[in-house]
C-alpha positions in Angstrom: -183.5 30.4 84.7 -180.3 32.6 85.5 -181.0 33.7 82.0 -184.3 35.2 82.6 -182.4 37.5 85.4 -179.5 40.1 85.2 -178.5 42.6 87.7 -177.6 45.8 85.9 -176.4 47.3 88.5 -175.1 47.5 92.2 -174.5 50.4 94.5 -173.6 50.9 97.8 -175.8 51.7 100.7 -173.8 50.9 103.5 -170.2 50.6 104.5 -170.0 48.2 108.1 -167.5 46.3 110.1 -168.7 42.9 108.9 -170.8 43.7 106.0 -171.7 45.7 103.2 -175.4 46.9 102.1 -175.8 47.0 98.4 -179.0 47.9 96.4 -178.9 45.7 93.3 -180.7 46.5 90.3 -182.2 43.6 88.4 -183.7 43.1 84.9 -185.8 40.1 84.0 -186.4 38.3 80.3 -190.0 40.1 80.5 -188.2 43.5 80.9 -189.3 44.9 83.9 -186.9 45.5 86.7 -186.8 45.8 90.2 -184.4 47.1 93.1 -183.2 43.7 95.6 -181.3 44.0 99.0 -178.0 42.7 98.8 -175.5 42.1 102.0 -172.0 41.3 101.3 -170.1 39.1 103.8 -166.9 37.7 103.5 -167.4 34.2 105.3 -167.1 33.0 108.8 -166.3 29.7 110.4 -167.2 28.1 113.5 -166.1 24.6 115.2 -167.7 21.6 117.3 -165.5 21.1 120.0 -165.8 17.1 121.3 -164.2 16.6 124.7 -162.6 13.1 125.0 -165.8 12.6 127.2 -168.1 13.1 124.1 -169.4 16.5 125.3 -169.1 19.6 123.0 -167.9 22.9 124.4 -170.3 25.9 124.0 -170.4 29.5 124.2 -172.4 31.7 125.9 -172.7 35.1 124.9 -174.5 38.4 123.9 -175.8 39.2 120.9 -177.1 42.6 120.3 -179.3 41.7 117.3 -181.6 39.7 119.9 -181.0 41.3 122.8 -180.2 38.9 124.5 -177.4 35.9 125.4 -177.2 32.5 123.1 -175.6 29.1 123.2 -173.6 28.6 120.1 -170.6 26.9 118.9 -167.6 29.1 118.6 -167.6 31.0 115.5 -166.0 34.0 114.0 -165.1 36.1 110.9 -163.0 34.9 108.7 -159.8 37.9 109.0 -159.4 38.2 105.4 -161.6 37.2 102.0 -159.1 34.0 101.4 -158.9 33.1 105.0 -159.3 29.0 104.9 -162.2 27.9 107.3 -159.6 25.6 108.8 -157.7 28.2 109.7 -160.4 30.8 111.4 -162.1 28.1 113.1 -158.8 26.9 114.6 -158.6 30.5 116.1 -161.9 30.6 117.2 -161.8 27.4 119.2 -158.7 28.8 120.8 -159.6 32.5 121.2 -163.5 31.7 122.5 -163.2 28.6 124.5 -159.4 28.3 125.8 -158.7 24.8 124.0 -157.1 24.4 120.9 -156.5 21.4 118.9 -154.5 20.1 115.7 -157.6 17.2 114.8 -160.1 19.4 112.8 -162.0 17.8 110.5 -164.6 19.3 108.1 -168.0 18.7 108.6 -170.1 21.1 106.7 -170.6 24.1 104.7 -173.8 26.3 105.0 -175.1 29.8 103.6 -177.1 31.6 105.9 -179.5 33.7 104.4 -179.5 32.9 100.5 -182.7 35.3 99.9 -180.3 38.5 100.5 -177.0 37.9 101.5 -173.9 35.5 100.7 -172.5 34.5 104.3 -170.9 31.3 103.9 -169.7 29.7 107.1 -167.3 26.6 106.9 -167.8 23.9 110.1 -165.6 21.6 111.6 -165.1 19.4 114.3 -162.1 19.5 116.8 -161.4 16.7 118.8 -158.4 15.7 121.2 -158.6 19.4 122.6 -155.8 20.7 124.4 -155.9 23.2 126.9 -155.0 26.5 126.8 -156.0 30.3 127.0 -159.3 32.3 126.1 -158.0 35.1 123.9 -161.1 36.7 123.7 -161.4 40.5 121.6 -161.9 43.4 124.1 -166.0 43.3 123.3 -166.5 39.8 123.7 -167.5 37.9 126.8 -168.3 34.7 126.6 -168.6 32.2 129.1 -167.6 28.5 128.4 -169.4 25.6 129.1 -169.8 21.6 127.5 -173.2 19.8 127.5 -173.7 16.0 125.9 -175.3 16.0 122.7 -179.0 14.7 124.4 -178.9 18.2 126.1 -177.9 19.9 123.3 -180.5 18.4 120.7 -183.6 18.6 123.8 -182.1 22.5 124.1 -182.9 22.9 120.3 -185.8 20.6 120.1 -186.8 23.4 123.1 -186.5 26.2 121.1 -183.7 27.3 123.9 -181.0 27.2 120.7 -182.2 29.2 117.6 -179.1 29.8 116.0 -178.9 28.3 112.5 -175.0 27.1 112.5 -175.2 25.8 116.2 -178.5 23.4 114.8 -177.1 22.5 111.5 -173.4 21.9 113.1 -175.0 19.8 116.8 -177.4 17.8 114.1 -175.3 16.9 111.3 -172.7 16.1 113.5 -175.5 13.7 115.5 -176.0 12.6 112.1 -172.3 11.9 111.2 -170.7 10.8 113.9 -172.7 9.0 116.9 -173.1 6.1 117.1 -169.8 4.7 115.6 -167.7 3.9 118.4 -164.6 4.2 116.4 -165.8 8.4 116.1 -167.9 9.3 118.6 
């Protein structure tokens, strides 16, 4: 199938802080062509913290493409293209909820929005958390608080949590990990 499509071209639309618009220019096998959206980012990751209680830490804060506040897992931009997940979500645990930890352990890897745009965001899970400091960038405000799992899946079962990374990160790790008392 790749076969059948080519892009001949890509340009630049937009320039961002955390992301770049590109009109692509594709050719099919049939010949005819066509202009697609394309949004370049360069990867994220994000974390689960566990509480030795079995509760997972959760962030609470704004987010200007909804208007609104949500409750997500910390997560963040990777700082540079090569960044290891490991490594950004290790900050992010520490900079958005004031724990850090040395146990992370990979749980998944998902991509956003395949249709347009290439965000790749690389989840862990952090366990025997330690506490620390919130080190949190001058235009972020989040407030901190940990929930069980139950609340977390009736929250998304709610439709109170919409966020993709929180539900694929609160489910697979559901999935993964409860249950076996030697994990859990």
């Amino acid at each position: 199938m790749s076969g059948e499509v080519k892009r001949i071209g890509r340009e630049l639309v937009y320039e961002g802080k955390i992301l770049n618009v590109y009109k692509d220019h594709m050719k099919f096998a049939n010949g005819n062509t066509a202009e697609w959206d394309y949004i370049h980012h360069d990867g994220a990751a994000a974390v689960v913290p566990v509480m030795d209680d079995g509760r997972i830490l959760m962030v609470r804060q704004y987010r200007n493409a909804l208007e609104r506040e949500t409750l997500e897992i910390p997560a963040g931009k990777l700082d540079t293209p090569g960044e290891q997940g490991i490594v950004c979500s290790r900050r992010e645990l520490e900079e958005e909820t004031g724990y850090r930890s040395d146990d992370l352990e990979w749980l998944l890897t998902l991509r956003t929005t395949v249709a347009f745009c290439n965000e790749k965001i690389e989840i862990y899970v952090a366990r025997n958390l330690i506490p620390s400091h919130q080190n949190l960038d001058e235009d972020e405000f989040v407030d901190v608080k940990a929930y069980s799992v139950e609340e977390l899946k009736e929250m998304i079962f709610a439709g109170k949590i919409e966020d993709s990374k929180t539900i694929a990160a609160i489910l697979a790790y559901d999935s993964k990990y409860r249950g076996r008392p030697e994990t859990a």
